[in-house]
MINUMAR-563430 format. One record per residue (C-alpha): residue number from 0; chain; y, z, x. Coordinates in pm, 1 decimal. Example, Ala and Ser with C-alpha at 12.3 -4.5 7.8 and 13.67 -1.06 7.14 Angstrom:
BEGIN
- n | chain | y | z | x
- 0 | A | -450.0 | 780.0 | 1230.0
- 1 | A | -106.0 | 714.0 | 1367.0
REM end
This chain:
BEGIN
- n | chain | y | z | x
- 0 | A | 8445.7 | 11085.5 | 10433.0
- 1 | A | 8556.4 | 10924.5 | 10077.8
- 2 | A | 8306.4 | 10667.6 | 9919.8
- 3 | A | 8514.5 | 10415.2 | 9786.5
- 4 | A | 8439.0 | 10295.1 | 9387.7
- 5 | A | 8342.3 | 9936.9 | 9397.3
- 6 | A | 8563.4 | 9941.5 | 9074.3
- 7 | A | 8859.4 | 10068.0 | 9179.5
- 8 | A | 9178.2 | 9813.7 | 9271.2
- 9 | A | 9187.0 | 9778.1 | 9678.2
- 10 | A | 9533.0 | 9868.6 | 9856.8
- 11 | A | 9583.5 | 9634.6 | 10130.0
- 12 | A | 9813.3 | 9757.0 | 10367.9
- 13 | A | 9968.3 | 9513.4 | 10691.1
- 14 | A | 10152.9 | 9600.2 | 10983.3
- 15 | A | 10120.9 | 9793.1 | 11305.5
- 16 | A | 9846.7 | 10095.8 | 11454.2
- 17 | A | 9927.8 | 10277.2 | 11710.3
- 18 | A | 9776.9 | 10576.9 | 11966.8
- 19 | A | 10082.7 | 10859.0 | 11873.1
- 20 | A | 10057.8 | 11073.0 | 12208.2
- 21 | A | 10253.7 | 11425.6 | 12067.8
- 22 | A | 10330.8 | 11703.5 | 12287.1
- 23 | A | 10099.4 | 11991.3 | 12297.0
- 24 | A | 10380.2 | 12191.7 | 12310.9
- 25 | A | 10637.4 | 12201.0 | 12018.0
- 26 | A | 11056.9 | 12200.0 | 12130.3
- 27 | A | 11088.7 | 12034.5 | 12434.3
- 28 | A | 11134.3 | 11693.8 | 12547.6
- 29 | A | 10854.2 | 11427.9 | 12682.8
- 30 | A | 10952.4 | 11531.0 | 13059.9
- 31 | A | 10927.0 | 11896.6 | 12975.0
- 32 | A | 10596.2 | 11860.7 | 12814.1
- 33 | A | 10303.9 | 12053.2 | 12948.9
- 34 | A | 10002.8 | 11770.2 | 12763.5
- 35 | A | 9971.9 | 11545.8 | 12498.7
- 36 | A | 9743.5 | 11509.8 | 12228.9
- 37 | A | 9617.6 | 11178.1 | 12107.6
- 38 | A | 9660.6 | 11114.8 | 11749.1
- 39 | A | 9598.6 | 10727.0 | 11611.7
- 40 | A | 9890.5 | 10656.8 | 11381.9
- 41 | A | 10088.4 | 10355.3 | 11263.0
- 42 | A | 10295.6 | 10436.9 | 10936.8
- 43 | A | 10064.0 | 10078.8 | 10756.5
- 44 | A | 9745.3 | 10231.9 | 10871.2
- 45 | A | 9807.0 | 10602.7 | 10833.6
- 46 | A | 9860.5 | 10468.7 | 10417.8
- 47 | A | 9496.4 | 10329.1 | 10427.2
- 48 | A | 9356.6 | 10576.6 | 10588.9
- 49 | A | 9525.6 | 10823.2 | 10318.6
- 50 | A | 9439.0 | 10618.7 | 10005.1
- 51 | A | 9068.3 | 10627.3 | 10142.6
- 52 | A | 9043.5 | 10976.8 | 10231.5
- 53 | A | 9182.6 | 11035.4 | 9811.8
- 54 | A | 8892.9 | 10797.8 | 9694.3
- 55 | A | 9025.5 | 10502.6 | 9672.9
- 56 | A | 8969.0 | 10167.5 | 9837.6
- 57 | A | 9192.1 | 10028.9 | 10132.9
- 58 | A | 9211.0 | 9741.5 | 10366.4
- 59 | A | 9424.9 | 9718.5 | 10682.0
- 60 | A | 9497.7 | 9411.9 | 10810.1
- 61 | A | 9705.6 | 9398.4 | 11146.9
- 62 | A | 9600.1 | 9304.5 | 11520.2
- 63 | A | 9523.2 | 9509.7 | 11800.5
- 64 | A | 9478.8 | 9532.1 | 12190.7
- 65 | A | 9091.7 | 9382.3 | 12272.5
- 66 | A | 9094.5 | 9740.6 | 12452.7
- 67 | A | 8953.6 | 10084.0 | 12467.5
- 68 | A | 9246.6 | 10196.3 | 12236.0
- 69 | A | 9182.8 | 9898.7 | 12011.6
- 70 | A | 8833.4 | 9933.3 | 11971.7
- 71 | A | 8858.0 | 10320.9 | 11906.8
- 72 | A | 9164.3 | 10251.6 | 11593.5
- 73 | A | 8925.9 | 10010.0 | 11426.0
- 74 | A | 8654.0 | 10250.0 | 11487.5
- 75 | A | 8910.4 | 10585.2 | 11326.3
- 76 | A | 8960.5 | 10299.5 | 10985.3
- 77 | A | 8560.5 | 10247.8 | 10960.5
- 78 | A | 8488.3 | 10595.4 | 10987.7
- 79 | A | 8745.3 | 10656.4 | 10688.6
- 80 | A | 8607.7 | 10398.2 | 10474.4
- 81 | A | 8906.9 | 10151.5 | 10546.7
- 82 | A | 8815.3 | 9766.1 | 10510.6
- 83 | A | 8888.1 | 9597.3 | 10858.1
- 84 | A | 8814.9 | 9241.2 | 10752.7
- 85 | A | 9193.2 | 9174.8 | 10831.2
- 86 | A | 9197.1 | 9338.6 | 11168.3
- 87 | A | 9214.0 | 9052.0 | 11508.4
- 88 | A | 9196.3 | 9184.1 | 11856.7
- 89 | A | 9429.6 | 9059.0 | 12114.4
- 90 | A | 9293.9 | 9009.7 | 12484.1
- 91 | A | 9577.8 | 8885.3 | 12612.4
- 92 | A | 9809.4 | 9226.7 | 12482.3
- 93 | A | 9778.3 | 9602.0 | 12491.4
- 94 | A | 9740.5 | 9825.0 | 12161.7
- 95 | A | 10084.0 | 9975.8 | 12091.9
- 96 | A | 10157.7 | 10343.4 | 12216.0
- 97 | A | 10423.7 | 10553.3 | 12107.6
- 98 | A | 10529.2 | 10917.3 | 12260.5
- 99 | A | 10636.5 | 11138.3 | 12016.5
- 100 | A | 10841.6 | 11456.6 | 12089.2
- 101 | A | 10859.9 | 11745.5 | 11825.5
- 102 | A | 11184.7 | 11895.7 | 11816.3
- 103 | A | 11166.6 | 12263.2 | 11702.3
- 104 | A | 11208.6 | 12194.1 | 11375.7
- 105 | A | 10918.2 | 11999.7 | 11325.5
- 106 | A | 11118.5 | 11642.2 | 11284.1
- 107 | A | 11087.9 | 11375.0 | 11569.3
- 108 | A | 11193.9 | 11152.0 | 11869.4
- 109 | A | 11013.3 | 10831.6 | 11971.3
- 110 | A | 10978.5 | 10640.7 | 12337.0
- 111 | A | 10764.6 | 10340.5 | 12242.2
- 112 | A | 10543.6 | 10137.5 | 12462.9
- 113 | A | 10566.4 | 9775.8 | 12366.1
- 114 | A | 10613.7 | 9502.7 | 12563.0
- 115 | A | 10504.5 | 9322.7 | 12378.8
- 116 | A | 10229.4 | 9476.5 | 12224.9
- 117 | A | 9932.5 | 9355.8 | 12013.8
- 118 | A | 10051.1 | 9394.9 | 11703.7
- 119 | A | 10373.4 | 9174.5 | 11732.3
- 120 | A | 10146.5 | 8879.0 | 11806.9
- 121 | A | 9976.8 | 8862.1 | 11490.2
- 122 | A | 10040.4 | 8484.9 | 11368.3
- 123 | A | 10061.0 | 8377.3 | 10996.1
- 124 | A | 9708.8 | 8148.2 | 11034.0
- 125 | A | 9562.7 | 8432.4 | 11141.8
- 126 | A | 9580.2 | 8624.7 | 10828.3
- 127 | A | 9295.1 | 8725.1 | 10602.4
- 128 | A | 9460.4 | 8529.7 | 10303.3
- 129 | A | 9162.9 | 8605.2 | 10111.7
- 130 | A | 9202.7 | 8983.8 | 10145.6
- 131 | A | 9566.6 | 8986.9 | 10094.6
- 132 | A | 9495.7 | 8771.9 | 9772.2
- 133 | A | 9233.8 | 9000.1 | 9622.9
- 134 | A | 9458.4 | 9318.1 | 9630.1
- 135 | A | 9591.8 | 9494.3 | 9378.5
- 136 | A | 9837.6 | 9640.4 | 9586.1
- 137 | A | 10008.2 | 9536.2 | 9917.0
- 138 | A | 10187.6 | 9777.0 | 10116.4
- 139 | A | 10390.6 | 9700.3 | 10400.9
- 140 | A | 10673.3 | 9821.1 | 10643.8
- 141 | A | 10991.2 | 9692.4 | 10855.5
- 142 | A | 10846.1 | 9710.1 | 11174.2
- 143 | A | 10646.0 | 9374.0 | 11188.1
- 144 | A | 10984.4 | 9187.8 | 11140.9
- 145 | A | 11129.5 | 9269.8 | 11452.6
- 146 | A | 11022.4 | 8988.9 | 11680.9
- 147 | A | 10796.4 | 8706.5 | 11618.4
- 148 | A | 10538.9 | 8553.5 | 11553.2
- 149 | A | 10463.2 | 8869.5 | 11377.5
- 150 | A | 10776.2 | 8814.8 | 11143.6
- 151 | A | 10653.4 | 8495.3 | 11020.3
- 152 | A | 10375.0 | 8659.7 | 10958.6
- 153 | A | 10474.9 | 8902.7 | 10765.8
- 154 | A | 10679.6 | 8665.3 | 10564.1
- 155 | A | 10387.6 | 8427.5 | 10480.4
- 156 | A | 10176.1 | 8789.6 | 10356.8
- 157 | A | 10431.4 | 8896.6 | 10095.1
- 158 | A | 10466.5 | 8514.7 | 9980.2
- 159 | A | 10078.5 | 8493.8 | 9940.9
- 160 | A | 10040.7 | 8827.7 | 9772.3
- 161 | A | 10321.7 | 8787.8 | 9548.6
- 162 | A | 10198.9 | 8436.3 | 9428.9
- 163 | A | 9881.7 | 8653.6 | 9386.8
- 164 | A | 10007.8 | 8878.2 | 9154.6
- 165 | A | 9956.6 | 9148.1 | 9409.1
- 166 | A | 10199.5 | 9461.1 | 9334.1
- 167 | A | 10453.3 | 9470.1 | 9644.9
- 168 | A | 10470.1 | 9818.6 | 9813.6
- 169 | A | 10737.0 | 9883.0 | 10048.8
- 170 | A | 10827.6 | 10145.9 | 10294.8
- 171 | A | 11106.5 | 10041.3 | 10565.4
- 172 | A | 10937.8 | 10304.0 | 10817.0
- 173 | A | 11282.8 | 10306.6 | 11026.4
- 174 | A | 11207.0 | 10327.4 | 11367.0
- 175 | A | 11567.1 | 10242.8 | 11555.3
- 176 | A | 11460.5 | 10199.1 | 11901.9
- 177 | A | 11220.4 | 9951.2 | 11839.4
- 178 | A | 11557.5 | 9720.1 | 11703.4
- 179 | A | 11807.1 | 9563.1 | 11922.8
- 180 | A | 12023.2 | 9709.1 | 11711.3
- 181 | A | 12145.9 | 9929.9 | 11413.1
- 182 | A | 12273.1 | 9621.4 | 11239.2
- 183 | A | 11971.1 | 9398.5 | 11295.7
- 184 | A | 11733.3 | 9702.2 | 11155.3
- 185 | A | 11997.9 | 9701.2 | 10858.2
- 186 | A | 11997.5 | 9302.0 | 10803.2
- 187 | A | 11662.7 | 9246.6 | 10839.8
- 188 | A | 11464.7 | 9552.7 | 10652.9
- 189 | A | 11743.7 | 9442.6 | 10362.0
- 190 | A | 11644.1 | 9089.3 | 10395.2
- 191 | A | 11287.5 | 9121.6 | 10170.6
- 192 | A | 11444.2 | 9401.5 | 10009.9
- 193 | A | 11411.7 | 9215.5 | 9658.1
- 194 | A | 11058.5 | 9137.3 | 9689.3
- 195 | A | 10882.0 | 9453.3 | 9613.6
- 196 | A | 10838.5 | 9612.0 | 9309.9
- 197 | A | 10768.9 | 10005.3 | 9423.7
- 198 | A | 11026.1 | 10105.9 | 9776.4
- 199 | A | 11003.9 | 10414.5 | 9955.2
- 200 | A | 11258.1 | 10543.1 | 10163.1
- 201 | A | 11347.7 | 10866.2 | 10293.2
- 202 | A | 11675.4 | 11045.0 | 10317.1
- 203 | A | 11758.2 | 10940.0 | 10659.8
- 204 | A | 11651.3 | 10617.0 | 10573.5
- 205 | A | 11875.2 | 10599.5 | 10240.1
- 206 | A | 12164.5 | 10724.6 | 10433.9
- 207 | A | 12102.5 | 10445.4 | 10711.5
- 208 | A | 12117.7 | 10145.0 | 10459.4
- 209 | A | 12358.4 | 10291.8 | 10194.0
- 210 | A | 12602.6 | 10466.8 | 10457.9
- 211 | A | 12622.0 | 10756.9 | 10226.2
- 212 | A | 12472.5 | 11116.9 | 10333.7
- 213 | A | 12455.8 | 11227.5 | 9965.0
- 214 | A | 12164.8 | 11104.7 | 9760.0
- 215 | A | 12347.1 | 11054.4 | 9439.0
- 216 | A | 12236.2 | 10873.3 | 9129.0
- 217 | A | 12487.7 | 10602.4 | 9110.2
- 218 | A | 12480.9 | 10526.9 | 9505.8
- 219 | A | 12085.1 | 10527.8 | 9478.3
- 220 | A | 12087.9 | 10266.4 | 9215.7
- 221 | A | 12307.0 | 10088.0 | 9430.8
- 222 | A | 11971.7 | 10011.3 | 9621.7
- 223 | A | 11796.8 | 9864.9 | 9268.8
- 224 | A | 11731.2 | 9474.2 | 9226.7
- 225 | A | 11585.2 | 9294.7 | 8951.1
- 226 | A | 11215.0 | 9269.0 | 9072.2
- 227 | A | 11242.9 | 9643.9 | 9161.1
- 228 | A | 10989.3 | 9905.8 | 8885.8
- 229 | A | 11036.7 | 10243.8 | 9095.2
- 230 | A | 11253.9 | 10324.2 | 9399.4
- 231 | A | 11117.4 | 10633.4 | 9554.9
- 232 | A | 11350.9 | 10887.4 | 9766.5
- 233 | A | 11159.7 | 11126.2 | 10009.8
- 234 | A | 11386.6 | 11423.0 | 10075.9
- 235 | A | 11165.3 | 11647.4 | 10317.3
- 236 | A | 11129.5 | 11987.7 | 10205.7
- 237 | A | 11316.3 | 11918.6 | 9916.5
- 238 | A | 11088.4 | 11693.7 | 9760.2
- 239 | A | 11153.5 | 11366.6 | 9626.5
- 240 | A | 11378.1 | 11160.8 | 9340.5
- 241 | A | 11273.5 | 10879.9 | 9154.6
- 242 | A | 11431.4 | 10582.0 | 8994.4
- 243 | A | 11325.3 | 10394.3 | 8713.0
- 244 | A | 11492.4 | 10114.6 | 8477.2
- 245 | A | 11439.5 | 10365.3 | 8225.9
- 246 | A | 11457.9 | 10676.1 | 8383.4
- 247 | A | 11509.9 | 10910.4 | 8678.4
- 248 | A | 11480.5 | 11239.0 | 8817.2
- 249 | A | 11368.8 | 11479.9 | 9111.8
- 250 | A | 11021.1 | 11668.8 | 9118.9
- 251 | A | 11032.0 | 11986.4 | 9399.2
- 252 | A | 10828.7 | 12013.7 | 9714.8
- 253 | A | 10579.5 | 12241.3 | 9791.6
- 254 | A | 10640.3 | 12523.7 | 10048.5
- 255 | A | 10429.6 | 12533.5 | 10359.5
- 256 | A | 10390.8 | 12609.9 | 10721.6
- 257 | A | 10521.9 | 12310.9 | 10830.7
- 258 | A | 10409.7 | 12185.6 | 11229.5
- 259 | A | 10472.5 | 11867.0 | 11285.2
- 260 | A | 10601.2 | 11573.6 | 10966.2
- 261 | A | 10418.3 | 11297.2 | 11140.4
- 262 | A | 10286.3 | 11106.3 | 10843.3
- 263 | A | 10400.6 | 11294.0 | 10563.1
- 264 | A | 10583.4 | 11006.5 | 10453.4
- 265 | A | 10280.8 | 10822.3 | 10463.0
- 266 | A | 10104.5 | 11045.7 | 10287.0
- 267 | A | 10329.0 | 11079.2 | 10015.5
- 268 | A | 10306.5 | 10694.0 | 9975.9
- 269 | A | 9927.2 | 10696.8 | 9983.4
- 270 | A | 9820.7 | 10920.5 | 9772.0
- 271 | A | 10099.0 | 10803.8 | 9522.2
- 272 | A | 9987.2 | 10435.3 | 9529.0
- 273 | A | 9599.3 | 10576.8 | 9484.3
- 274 | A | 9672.5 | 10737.4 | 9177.9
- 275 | A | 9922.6 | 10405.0 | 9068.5
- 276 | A | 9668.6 | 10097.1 | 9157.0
- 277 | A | 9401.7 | 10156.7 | 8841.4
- 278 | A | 9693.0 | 10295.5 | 8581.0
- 279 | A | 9974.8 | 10110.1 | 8581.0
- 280 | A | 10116.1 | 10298.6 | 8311.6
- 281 | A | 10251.2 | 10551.5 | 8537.3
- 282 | A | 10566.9 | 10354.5 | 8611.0
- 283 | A | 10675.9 | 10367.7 | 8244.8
- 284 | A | 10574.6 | 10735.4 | 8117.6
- 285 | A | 10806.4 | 11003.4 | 8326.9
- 286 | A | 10546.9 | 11273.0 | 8223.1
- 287 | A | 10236.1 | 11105.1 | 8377.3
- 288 | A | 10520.6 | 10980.4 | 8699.5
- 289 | A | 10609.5 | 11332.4 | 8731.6
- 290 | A | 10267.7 | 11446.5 | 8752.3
- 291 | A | 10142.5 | 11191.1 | 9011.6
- 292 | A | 10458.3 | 11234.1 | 9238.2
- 293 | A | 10408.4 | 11625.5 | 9196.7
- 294 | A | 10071.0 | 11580.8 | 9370.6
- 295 | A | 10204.1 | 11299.2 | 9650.5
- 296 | A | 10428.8 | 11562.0 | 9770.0
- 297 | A | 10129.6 | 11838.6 | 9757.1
- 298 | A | 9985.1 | 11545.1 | 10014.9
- 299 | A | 10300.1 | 11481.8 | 10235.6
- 300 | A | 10333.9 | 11924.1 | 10204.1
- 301 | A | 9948.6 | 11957.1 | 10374.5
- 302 | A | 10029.6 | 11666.9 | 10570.6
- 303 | A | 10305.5 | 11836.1 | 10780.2
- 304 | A | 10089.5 | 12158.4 | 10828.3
- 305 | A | 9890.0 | 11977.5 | 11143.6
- 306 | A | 9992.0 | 11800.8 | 11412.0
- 307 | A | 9947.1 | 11409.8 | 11446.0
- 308 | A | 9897.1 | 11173.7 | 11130.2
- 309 | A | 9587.2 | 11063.9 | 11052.5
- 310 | A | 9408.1 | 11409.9 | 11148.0
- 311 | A | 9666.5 | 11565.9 | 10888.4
- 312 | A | 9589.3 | 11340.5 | 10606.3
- 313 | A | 9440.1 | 11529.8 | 10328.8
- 314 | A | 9151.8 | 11521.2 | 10073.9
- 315 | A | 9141.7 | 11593.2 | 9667.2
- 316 | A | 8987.3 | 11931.5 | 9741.3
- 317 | A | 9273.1 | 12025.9 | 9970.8
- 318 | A | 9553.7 | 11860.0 | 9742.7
- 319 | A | 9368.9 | 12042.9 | 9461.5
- 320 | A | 9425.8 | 12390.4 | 9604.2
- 321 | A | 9700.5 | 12382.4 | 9719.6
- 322 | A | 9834.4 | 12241.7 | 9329.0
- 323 | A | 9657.0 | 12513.6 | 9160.9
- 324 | A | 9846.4 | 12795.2 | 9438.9
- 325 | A | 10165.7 | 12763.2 | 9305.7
REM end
């Protein structure tokens, strides 16, 4: 396990964990399935479990099911060095679960249990303010604006961290059938689009909110507001392009044996906010950007060799090796 550095900027990351239950076997549907495996997830917590496993110090603040699967998530952040000073537990609510099928190809299909679930009753005076206010970084998803009081929530975080001078981190995470809708996913992961300063999406996602299936540079910066530093786009095995005021361009993926991409995204994210939160300069040198997005997808690559997220996340050995292979 990582020892954080008690000098190193904290990563604070909000929103939902989850038990992932993934097929044992790969191609077939839920009802087909022979077994499951049991993999904790959550896109928010999978991030601080993947900045802590690089070195680097993370808090997760969220709320979970006062419940065996609870108990056992905060357990999987301790045990990977993750602060869980934000973390509640819910008696009256289960911990979220989510069934994930792998399709052949290694992408995904989700049947969520939520109903509601833990997580979506997280209320804004519940928050660690403290925490939130202390970070250098705060990274957060779409997911925790779908219902309330977990919206409100959500809102009051961002507002508190950005009066903070916390950097705002955000990854949409589009999961469709958690939405009543297409449109309401649209409207309201758009509506605190122009808070954050550093957005990841990935290609489906870009395709979603833009309409577009072709990642061009003039339809990407279509996306750009005026608080934005770096819009990141996660093309799968292709890599990943990024967007400056100043610049842009693509860096390649690394080629690997690729399982399941549960948390690849994630990892990408991560590892790329680990390296940002103590050098801030990396948003305005395109070498030293290059370089650090080079290694995020070396951690998204390893990440999609293994199945489930959190199990997959890797170390700086493993990212090492695998950057001085090719």
């Amino acid at each position: 396990m990582a020892t954080n550095n008690g000098e190193k900027g904290t990563i604070v990351s909000f929103g939902e964990m989850l038990i992932d239950f993934v097929p044992t076997k790969s191609g077939v549907s839920l009802a087909e399935a022979p077994g499951f495996l049991k993999a904790p997830g959550g896109a928010p917590a999978n991030v601080a479990i993947a900045v802590s496993r690089l070195g680097g110090r993370s808090a997760f603040v969220g709320k979970l099911g006062d419940d065996e699967f609870g108990h056992m998530l905060a357990g999987i952040l301790k045990q990977n060095g993750v602060c869980v000073d934000g973390i509640l537990f819910d008696s009256c609510a289960r911990t979220a679960l989510a069934f994930v099928t792998l399709k052949a190809d290694g992408d995904r299909e989700f049947m969520f249990y939520r109903n509601p679930s833990a997580d979506m009753l997280l209320t804004p005076e519940e928050l660690n303010l403290d925490l939130i206010r202390s970070a250098k970084v705060f990274h957060y998803g779409s997911i925790s604006l779908i219902v309330e009081p977990c919206r409100s929530a959500h809102l009051k975080a961002i507002e508190e961290a950005k009066q903070a001078g916390v950097l705002l981190s955000y990854d949409p995470n589009l999961r469709i059938p958690l939405w009543p809708s297409p449109e309401e996913a649209r409207k309201q992961i758009l509506s605190i689009w122009d808070k954050a300063e550093i957005i990841k999406v990935s290609d489906n996602e870009f395709e979603f909110l833009t309409g577009s299936n072709k990642i061009d540079d003039e339809i990407a910066m279509s996306l750009w507001h005026h608080n934005l530093k770096l819009l990141l786009v996660t093309l799968g095995g292709e890599g990943c392009k990024y967007y400056t005021k100043n610049f842009h361009g693509a860096v390649d993926a690394f080629h690997v044996n690729t399982i399941d991409t549960t948390g690849a995204g994630d990892a990408f994210i991560g590892s790329f906010l680990s390296k940002l939160v103590d050098d801030p300069s990396i948003l305005d040198e395109e070498s030293k950007l290059r370089e650090v997005l080079r290694f995020a997808n070396a951690c998204g690559a390893i990440t999609t060799t293994k199945k489930g997220a959190i199990p997959a996340l890797p170390t700086e050995p493993e990212v090492v090796s695998l950057l001085k292979g090719e």
